[in-house]
N, C-alpha and C positions, 0 to 999 in steps of 0.2 A: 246313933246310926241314922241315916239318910236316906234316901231313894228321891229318885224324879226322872221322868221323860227324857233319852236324849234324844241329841236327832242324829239321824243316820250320816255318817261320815260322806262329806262330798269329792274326797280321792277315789283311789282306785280301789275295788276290798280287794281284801285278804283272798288270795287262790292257793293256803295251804293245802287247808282240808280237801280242795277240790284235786288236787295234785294226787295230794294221801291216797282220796276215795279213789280216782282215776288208776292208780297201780295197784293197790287191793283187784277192781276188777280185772282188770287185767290177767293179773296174773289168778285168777279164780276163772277164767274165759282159757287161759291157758293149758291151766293144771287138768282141768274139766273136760276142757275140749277132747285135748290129747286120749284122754282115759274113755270118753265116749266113741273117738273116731276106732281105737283099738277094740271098742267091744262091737262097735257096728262092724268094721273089718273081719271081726271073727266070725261075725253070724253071716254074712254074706261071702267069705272067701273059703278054702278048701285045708289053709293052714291052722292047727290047732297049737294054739300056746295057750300059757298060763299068766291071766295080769289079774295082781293085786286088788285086791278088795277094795283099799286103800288108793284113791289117784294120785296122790302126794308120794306115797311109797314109791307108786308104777312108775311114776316118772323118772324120781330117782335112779330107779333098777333101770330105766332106758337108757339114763346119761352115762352110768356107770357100766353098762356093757352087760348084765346079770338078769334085766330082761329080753324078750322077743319081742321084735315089730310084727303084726298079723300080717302083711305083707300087701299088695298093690290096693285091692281094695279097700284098704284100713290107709289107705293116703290120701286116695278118690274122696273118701268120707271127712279126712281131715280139710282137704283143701276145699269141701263146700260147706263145713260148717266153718271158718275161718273165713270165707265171701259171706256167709250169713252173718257171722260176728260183726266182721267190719259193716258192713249195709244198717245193721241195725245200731251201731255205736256212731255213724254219719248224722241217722235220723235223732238221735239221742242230743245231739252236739249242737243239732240246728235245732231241733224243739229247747235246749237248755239258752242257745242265745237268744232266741225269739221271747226269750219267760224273761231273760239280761235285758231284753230290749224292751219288753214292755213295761218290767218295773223299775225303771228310768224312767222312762218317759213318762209312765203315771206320776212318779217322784216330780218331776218338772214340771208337769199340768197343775199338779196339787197346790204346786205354791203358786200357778196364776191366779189365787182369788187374792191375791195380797197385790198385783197389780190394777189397771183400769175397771172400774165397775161398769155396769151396764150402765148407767147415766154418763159416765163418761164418753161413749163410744156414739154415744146415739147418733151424732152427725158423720158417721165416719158410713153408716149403715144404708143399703141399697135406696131406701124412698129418700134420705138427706141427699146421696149420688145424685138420682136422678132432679130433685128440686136442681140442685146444685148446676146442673148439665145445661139445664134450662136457661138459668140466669148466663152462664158464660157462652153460650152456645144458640145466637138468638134466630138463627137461620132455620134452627128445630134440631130436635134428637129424636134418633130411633127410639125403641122399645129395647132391645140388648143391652143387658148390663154394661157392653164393651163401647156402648154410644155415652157413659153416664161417666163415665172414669176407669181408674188402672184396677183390678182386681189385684187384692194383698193376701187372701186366703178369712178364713174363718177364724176370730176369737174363741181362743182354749178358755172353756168354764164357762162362756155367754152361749154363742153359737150363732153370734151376727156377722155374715159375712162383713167385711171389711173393706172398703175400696177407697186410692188415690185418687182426687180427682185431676182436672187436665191443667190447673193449677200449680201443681205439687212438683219440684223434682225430689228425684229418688238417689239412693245412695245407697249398693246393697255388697256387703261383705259375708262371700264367702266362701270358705277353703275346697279342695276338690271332691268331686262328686259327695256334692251334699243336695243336690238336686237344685240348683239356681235354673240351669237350663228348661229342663223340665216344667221346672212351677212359676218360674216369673219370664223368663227369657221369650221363651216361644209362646206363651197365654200372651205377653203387652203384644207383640207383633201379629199376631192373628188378630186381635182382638180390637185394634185398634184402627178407630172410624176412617181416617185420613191418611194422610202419608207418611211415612215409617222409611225411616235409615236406620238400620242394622250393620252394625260392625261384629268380625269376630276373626279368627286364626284360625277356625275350622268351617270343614263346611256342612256340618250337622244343620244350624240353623238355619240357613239354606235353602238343603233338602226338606226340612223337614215342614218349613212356614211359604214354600215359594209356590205351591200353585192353592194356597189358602186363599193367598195377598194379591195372585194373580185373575182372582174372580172379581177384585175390588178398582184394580188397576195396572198401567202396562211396571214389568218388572225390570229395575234394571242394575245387572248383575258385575260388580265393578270388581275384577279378579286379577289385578296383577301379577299376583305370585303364583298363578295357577292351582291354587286350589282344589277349585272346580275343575278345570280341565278345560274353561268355554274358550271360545274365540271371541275376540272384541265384537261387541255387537253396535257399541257409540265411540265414542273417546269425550276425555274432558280436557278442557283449556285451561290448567291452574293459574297461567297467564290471565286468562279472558278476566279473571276477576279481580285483577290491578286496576286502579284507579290513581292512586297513590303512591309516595313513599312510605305511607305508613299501613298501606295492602300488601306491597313488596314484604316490607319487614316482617309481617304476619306469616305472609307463604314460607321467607327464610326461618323466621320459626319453628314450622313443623317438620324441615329438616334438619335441624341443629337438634330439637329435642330427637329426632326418633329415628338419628340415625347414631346417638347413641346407646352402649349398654346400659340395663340398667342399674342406675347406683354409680356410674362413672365419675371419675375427679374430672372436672374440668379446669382450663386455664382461663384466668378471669381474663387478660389481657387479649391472647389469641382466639381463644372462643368469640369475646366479643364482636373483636375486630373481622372475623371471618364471617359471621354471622350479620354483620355490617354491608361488608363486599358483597355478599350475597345477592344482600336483598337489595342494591344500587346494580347488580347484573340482573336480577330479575325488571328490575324498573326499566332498565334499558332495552329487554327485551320485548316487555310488554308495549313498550313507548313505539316501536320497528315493528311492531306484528309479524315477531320472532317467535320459538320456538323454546320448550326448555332447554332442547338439546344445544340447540345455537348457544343457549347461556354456558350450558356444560362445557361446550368448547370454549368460549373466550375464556374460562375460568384456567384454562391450562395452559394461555399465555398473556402474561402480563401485559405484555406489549403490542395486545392488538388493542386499536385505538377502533376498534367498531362502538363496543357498547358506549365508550363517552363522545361518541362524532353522534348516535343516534339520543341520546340524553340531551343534548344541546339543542337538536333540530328540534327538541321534544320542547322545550323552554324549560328545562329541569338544569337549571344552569349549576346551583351549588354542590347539584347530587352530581354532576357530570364532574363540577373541581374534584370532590374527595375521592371519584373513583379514580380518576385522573391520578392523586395526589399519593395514592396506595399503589398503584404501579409504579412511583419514582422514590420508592421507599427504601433504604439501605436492604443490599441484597436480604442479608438473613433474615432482617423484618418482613420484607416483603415476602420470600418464601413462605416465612411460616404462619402468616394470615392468607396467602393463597393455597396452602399444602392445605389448611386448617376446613379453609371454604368447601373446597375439591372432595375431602373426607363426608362432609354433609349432604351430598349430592353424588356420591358412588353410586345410585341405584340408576342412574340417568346414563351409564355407560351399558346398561342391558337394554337389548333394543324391545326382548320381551316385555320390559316392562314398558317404557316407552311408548310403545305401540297402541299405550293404554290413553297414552296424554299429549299425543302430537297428532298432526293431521293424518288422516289414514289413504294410504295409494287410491284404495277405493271406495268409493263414495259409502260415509255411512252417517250416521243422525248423529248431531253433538247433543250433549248431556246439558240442561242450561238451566244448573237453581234454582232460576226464580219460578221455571215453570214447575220444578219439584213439589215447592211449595205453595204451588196453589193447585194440587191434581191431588188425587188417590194411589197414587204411586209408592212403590217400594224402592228405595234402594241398598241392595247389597255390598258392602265396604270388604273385602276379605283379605287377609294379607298375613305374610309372615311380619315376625317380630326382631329388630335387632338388625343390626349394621349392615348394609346392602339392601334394607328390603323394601317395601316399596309403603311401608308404614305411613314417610312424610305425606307422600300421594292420597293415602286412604284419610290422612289429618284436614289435607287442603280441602278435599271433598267434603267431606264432614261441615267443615268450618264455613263454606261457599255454602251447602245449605242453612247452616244455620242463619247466617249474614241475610241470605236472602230470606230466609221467613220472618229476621226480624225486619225486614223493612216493607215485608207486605204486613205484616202487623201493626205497622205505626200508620198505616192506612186504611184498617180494617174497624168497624164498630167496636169501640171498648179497648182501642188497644191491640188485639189478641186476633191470632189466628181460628178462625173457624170452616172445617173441622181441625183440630190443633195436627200438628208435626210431631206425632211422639218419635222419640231417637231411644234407640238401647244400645248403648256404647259395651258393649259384652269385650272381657278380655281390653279394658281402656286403656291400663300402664303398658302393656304389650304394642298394640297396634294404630292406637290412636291416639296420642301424646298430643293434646293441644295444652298448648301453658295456661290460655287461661279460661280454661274450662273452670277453674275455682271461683273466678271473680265473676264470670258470667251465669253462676249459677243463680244468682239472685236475682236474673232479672228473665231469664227463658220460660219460667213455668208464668208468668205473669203475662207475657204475651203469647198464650199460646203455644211451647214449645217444651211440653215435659219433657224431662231427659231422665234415662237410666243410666247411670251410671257402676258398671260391676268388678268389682275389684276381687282377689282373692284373698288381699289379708292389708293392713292399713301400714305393712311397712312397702308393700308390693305400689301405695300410690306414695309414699314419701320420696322413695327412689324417685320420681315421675316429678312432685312438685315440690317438694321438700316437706319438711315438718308443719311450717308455716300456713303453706298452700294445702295441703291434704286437711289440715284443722280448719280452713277456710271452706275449704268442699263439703265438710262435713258437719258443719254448720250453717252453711248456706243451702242444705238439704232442708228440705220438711216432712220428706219420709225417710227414715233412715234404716234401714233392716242389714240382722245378722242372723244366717243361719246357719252358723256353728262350722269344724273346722279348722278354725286359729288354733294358735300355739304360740303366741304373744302374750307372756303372763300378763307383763307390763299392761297391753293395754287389753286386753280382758277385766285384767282389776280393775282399772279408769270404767269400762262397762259395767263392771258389776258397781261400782258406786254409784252412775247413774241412772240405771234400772233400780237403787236404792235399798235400803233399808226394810225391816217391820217388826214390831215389837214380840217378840215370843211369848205367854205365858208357861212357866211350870209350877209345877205343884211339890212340894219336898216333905216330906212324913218322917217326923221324929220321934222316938220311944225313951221313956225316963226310966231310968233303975227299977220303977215300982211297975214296969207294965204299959203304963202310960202312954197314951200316945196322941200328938197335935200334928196339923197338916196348916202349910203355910202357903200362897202365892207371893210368886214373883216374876216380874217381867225382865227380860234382856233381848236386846237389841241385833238381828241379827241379819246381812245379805240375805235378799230374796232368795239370789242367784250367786254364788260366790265363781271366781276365777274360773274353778276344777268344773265347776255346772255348766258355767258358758264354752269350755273346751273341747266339754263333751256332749253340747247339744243334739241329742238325734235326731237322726234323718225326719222331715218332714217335718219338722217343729223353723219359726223364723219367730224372734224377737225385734219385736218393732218398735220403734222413737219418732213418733208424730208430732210437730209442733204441735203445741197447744194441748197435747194431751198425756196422760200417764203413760209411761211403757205399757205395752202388749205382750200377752204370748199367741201367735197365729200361727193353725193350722194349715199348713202348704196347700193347693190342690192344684199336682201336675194335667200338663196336659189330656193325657188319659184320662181323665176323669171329669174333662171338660165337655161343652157343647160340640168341638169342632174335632173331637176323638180321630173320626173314621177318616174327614178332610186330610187332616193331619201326616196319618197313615196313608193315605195313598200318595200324598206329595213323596212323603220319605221313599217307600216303593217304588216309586219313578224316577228318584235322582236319586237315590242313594248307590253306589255303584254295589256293596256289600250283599243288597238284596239278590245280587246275581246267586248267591253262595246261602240263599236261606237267612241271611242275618233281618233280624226285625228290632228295632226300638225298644 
């Protein structure tokens, strides 16, 4: 015979017993009940009956018509000891998940000593931030943590706060309301010394970071889809930022990706080729100090020779033969690479939206990159997601600031922007589809431009870049955090083999015929973290992958529990419209 340690099953347990035990009470809350509301009934009512000794009997004799109900009072008494029942079976239910939740989560802290040790981590820790701040950042840094790098939360078992520096992009997966928002979204945007572009498809972030960021510098809130609810307060010129035929191709880009669904089949032939036409209509517009809308109309007749008569004057002579050469296209082809183009730019026939990125009747400030990126400025990117919406717009923006911070950085000390451009692309496969956000991530955090990148699950960016490109993103990251959510076995397991291994010891005790008994060790090999662990990571827990160093388990800490609490809270109270109605954060 045998014996040894097992370890606790990482599925879901067993909720027989708990089932069992849950209808035993029950029906002992029932039996009980009944039998006491019938005796309080009798002693406070005027009717005298006779109930059994027995409350199992009484009840019976009730069902079966053989006893008496005490009558109105003996209901009174039922129907407030059944509100006291339930009230106390509520508290019972949430004290038992609370006891769920915590021993989980102890269970998942427990095996973070099997990941990075404290010598590990040491440069990741506030005085390495700040050394670190110094050297990339030679103009000076404040005193705030937030002038030093990104805040990751607290290592589980050490207790060393943890921080990105301005170096690093980010790459954070995670499923709904796991707390991303709360603990990394809104902390990098407050938090953050310089200028901040913020994307989302809500207007939480917004509310909740705009008059933080407003103390730092002017706001400026780019709302096509009305979101918010504002009126244009600039406009931008996705035009202005042509240079090229290969600027053009860039802008047709962000509407080809994002004014599809996602996960769409595309047609290699017509995609292409409309995606082509596009961006030789945008060239031509921008060459005329046109309009998108101007573009949007040529695109729905072949046969107006404007944009190749201004491509020519422009000395864009080849670009002007092919667009040329695609309007004398056999009817069907030519339809269905201008049908194809016209589909990627449907958001351009609302004048709502429009009115966001053409010149405005009256006079207001245009929006101009490059000064983004050299100010303290916030900008807000907000928009719906999916065909018609003004996603390509919120990409161009996006892509015009990053352009220009990289090229005030190839002019800057070291390379890099100081103080850097952080961006939190919140909600990125939805609203902000640049293609090649994967390829450009290994050179943004290097000048100056960390970037967040927040996904809800790693099939949510395949759809977006493919397999290919999302394993490029995700490598070309140097923080990488999951805070639980998924429901991708598949690659859960891929996570749990790279969060790795550790050797288990047990101990097994054996007894011979005569009494006997030897005790033996053995090691086996086993997931930190297996699939079912990483699935059901709780709230407030993120699993982090830092170049150069072991996985992590970090403790979250949302905004509430941060320096800029009260800040925070009174932004959201002011723009939140919900506040009208008592709703709070």
């Amino acid at each position: 015979m045998s014996a040894a340690r097992m370890q606790r099953p990482a599925g879901p347990p067993d909720t027989t017993p708990a089932v069992i035990f849950g209808a035993l009470a029950l029906a002992v809350v029932l039996v009980g009940g009944t039998w006491l509301a019938a005796h309080l009934g009798l002693a406070l009512g005027d009717d005298p009956v006779h109930i059994d000794p027995n409350p199992l009997a009484y009840l019976l004799q009730l069902v079966i018509g053989k006893a008496a109900w005490p009558g109105l009072a003996a209901t009174i008494c039922a129907i407030t000891l059944a509100a006291i029942a339930t009230g106390l079976g509520a508290l019972a239910a949430a004290a038992a998940q609370r006891w769920r939740d915590r021993d989980r989560r102890g269970s998942i802290d427990a095996r973070a000593r099997h990941l990075a040790t404290r010598a590990d981590v040491r440069d990741l820790g506030p005085k390495a931030a700040a050394d670190k701040a110094v050297r990339l950042r030679p103009a000076g840094v404040g005193a705030a943590p937030g002038e030093h790098g990104i805040a990751l939360g607290t290592i589980v078992g050490i207790g060393q706060p943890a921080l990105a520096s301005f170096e690093d992009t980010l790459v954070v997966i995670a499923g709904p309301r796991v707390g991303k928002t709360v603990s990394y979204v809104v902390p990098t945007i407050v938090d953050s010394p310089g200028p901040v572009v913020a994307t989302s498809n809500k207007r939480d972030v917004h509310d909740l970071t705009r008059d933080v960021r407003a103390a730092r510098g002017q706001v400026w809130l780019f709302d096509p889809n009305d979101k918010v609810g504002a009126e244009p307060e600039f406009w931008f010129d996705p035009l202005g930022e042509i240079t090229s035929i290969d600027d053009a191709r860039e802008l047709a880009s962000h509407f080809a990706m994002g004014s599809r669904a996602a996960g769409a089949r595309t047609d290699a032939y017509f995609d292409g080729e409309g995606e082509s036409l596009l961006a030789r209509t945008f060239l031509a517009a921008a060459r005329g100090r046109r309009t998108l809308t101007d573009a949007y109309t040529w695109l729905q007749n072949p046969y107006d020779s404007t944009p190749v008569a201004l491509l020519r004057h422009a000395g864009d002579l080849t670009t002007a033969a092919a667009l040329e050469a695609t309007a004398h296209l056999a009817d069907k082809q030519r339809d269905g690479i201008y049908g194809t183009a016209r589909s990627f730019v449907r958001c351009l026939e609302n004048p709502a939206i429009t009115r966001w990125v053409t010149p405005p009747a009256k006079p207001l400030p245009k929006l101009e990159p490059a000064a983004i990126a050299a100010s303290a400025d916030t900008v807000y990117c907000l928009s719906e997601e999916g065909e018609g919406s003004a996603g390509p717009l919120v990409a161009a923006l996006t892509q015009a600031i990053f352009t220009a911070g990289r090229r005030r950085a190839t002019h800057s000390p070291g390379g890099r922007l100081d103080p850097p451009l952080v961006t939190v692309l919140d909600e990125a496969a939805n609203v902000v589809r640049l293609r090649r956000l994967p390829s450009l991530y290994s050179h943004l955090g290097s000048q100056g431009l960390p970037v967040m990148t927040v996904l809800q699950s790693w099939a949510q960016g395949t759809d977006v870049w493919g397999e290919g490109g999302m394993k490029t993103l995700w490598d070309a990251s140097t923080v990488r955090l999951y805070l639980g959510g998924a429901a991708d076995s598949a690659w859960l397991e891929r996570l749990s083999q790279n969060i790795g291994p550790y050797d288990r010891d047990t101990v097994s005790t054996s007894y011979d015929g005569r009494g006997g008994r030897s005790r033996s060790l053995s090691t086996r090999t086993e997931s930190i973290y297996t699939a079912a662990d990483l699935g059901a990571l709780p709230k407030g827990r993120a699993l982090a992958l830092i170049a150069g160093h072991r996985p992590l388990l970090l403790h979250t800490q949302p905004w509430m529990q941060g320096p800029h609490a009260e800040a925070i809270r009174a932004s959201f109270h002011r723009w939140d419209p919900g506040t009208r109605t008592g709703v709070t954060p």
